[in-house]
N, C-alpha and C positions, 0 to 999 in steps of 0.2 A: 442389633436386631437379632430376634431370633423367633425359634418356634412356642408356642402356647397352648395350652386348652382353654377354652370356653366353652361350660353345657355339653360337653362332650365333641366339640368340634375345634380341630387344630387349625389354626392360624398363625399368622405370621405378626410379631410384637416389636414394634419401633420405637424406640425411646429414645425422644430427642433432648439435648444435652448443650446449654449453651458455650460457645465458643469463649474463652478466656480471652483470646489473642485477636480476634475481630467481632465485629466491624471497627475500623477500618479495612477493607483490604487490600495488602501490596503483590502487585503481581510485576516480580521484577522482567529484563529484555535485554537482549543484547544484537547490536548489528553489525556485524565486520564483512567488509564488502573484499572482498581480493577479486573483483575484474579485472583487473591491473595487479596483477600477484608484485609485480615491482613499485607501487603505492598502496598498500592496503588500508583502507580507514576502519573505527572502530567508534561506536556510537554503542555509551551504555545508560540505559531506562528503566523505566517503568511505568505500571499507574496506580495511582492511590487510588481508589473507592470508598464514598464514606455513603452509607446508605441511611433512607428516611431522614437527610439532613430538614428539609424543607419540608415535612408531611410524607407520610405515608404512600410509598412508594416512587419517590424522588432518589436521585443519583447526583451525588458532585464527582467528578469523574475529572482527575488531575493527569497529564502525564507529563513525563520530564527525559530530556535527552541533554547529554553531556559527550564530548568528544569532538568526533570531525561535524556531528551536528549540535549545537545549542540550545535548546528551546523546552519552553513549556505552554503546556495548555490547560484551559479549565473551562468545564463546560458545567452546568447546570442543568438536569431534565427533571420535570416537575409537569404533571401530569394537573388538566383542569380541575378535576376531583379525581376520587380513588377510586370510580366507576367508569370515568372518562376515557376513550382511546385520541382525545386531540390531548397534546404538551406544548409547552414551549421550552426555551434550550438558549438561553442566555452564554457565550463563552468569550472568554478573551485568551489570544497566544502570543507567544514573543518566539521568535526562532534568528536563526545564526547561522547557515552552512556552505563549507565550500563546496565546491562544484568545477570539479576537473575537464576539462576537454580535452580530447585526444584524438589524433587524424591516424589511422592506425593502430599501434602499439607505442605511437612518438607523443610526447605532452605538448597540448598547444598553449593553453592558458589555464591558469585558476582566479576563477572568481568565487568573489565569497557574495552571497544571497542573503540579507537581513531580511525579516518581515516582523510586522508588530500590529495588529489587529484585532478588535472587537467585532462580536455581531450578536445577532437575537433569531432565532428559527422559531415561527409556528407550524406545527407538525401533527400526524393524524398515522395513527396504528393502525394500517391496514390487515395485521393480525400478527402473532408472536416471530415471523420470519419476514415481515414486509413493512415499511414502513417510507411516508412520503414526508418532506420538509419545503419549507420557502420562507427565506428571511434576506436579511441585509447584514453586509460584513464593511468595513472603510478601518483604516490603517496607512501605515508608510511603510513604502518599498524600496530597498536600498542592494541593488547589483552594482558590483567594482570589484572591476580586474585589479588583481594584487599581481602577478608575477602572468612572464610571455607576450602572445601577441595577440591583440584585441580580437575576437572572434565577433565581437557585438557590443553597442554603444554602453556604456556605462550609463547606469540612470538612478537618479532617486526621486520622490517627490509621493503625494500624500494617492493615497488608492481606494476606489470605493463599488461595489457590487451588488447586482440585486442574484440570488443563488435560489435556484431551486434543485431537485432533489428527489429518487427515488430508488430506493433499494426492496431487494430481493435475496433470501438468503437461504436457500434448502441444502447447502453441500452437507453433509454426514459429518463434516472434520475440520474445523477451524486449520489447519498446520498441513495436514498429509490428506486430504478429501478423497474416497474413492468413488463415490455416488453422489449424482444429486448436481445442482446447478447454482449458478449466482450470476444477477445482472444490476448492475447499476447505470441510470441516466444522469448524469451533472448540467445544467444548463446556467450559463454564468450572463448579467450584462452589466459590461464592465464600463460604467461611467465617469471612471478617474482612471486613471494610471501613468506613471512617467514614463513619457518618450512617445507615448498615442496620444494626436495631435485633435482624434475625437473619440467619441462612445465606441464599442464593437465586442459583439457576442462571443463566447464557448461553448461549442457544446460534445460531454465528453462521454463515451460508452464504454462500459465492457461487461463481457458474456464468460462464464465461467460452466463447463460441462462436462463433468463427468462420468463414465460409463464401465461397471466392473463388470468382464467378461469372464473372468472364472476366477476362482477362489485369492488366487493371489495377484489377479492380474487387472488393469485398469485400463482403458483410453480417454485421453481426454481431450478437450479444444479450447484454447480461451484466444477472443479476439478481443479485440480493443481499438478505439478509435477515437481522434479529437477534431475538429475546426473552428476556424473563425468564422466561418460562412462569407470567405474571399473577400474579409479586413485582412491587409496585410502590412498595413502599419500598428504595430502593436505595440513598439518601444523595445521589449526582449523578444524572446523565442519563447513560444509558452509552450511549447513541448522536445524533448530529448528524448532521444533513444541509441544505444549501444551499451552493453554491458550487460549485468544482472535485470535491469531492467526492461530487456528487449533488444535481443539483435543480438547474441551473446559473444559471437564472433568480430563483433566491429568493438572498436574502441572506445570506453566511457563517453558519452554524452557527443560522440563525433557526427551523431544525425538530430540536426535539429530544424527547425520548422512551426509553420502556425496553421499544418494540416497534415494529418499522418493517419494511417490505420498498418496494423500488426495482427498475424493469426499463428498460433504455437501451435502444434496439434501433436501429440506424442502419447509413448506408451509407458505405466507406473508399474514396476512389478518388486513381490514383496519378496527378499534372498529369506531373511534367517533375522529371531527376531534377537534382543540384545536384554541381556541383565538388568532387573527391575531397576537396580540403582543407578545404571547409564542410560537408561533411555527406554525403548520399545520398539525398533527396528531399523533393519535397513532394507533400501530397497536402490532396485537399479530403473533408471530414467532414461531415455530417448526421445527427442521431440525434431520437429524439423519447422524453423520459422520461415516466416515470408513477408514483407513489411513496406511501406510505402511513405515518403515522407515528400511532400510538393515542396519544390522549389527548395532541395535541400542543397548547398555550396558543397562538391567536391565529393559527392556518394552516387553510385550507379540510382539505374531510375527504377532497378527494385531489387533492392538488398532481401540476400537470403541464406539459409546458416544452417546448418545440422548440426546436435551437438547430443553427447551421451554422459552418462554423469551415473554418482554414487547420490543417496542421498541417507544421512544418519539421523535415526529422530531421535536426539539426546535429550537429557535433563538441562542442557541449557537450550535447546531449541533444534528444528534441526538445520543440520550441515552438508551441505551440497559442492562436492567437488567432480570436474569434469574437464570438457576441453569439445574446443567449436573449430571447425571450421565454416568459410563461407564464399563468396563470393569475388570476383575482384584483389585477391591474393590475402582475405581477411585471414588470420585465426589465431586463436586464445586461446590456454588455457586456466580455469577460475575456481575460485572459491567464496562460499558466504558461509556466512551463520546467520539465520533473520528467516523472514518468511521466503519462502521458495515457488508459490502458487498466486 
């Protein structure tokens, strides 16, 4: 681009130039969890995009994980016409992962988590940041403890869901958000599953809020929360929390349960920014959790954690290292590369 005359008046002249090297496009990922700096796992991705496969304005949309987790997915979005904001969204996934527990900083078990499933969403564009879904998903689900002491029944057998679906998405920043907000509702009824002896709901939130106070400086809040709406035969634990994922100071996956709510609320600020070819800055983070997990075995009745941390937003993603303490004689110190918000 650049500047131009026309009739005596400058403007600005775009000249578009097509892409040699896409469509398709790959946008590679990388996930290495060190919550457990003494087991660190390492999950590497992407996702292929192949655009207007189906018509004019349709997305095949692939991703692929290799390492501590396995899997791939493929969805399809294909819009009713090319004027239309209802789609539908055909996918099928296969995945593979372990799933460590730990009572402390001490390993209890690893179980590895297969899942293999189809389903179909029809869905309605509530505008370029919002969009609602409801379809059906059925597959087989296969949890078994490989090594330690059983934390939860082993179970396999065939799985099937009605799902609906709403998202919201205003944050400023995919990766490093300073402004702006994100919510999503999940509502799950789960009519198959091994080890539930009947039907029983999910229903799963979270709020994402961001607020920049001055120039380098952010606050922000994300809660999050699931139930069964007190089914509490479910066959597994459909939610975990400790680690990166929540609770940073308690031990990978040591709170578990089939109702929980979590609130982070901390502060982002930006140091110094970094060389175009490593990244584009670092910043330092402070948050303080607070977390609630019903009828969870062997965890006070409300885990809570400070914890301060670096975070590097590199050319492979960014990287967050820190150190928690918590409640109850908790504390960690950890490291990721992956999403950090």
């Amino acid at each position: 681009y650049g500047l131009t005359q026309n009739d005596g008046e400058v403007g600005l002249l775009v000249t578009v130039r097509e892409k040699t090297y896409a469509p398709p496009v790959l946008q590679p990922a990388f996930v290495v969890d060190g919550a457990q700096p003494e087991n660190v796992t390492f999950t590497l991705g992407g996702r292929l995009t192949f655009l207007d496969i189906a018509g004019y304005g349709s997305e095949l949309r692939t991703d692929f994980q290799f390492g501590n987790t396995y899997g791939i997915t493929t969805e399809l979005y294909k819009r009713f016409s090319q004027t239309s904001r209802w789609f539908f969204a055909p996918r099928v996934n296969a995945s593979n992962s372990a799933q460590w527990l730990y009572s402390h900083n001490n390993p209890q078990a690893d179980y590895r988590i297969g899942r293999a499933e189809a389903g179909f969403d029809v869905g309605y564009a509530v505008s370029r940041f919002s969009e609602i879904r409801a379809g059906y998903e059925f597959g087989y689900l296969d949890a078994s403890m490989k090594l330690g002491t059983p934390e939860f029944s082993s179970v396999s057998g065939e799985v099937g869901a009605a799902r609906f679906r709403f998202t919201t998405d205003h944050l400023d920043d995919p990766i490093i958000p300073r402004r702006g907000y994100f919510n999503e509702l999940t509502f799950h009824w789960v009519d198959k599953s091994p080890g539930a002896p009947a039907s029983f709901p999910t229903v799963d939130m979270r709020t994402e809020v961001f607020k920049a106070i001055s120039s380098p400086g952010s606050v922000f809040l994300v809660a999050q929360g699931g139930s069964t709406i007190g089914y509490d035969r479910t066959g597994i634990p459909q939610y975990f929390l400790g680690g990166t994922g929540g609770l940073l100071a308690y031990g990978q996956n040591e709170v578990r349960g089939d109702q929980y709510y979590l609130f982070r609320a901390g502060y982002l600020h930006r140091l110094f920014a970094l060389p175009p070819f490593l990244g584009s800055g670092i910043y330092a983070v402070t948050f303080y959790e607070v977390g609630k997990m019903f009828n969870a075995p062997g965890v006070s009745r409300l885990p809570t954690d400070g914890a301060v941390g670096l975070i590097a937003r590199t050319a492979l993603g960014p990287l967050l290292i820190g150190g928690s303490v918590g409640d109850t004689g908790h504390a960690n110190w950890f490291f990721a590369l992956g999403r950090v918000f």
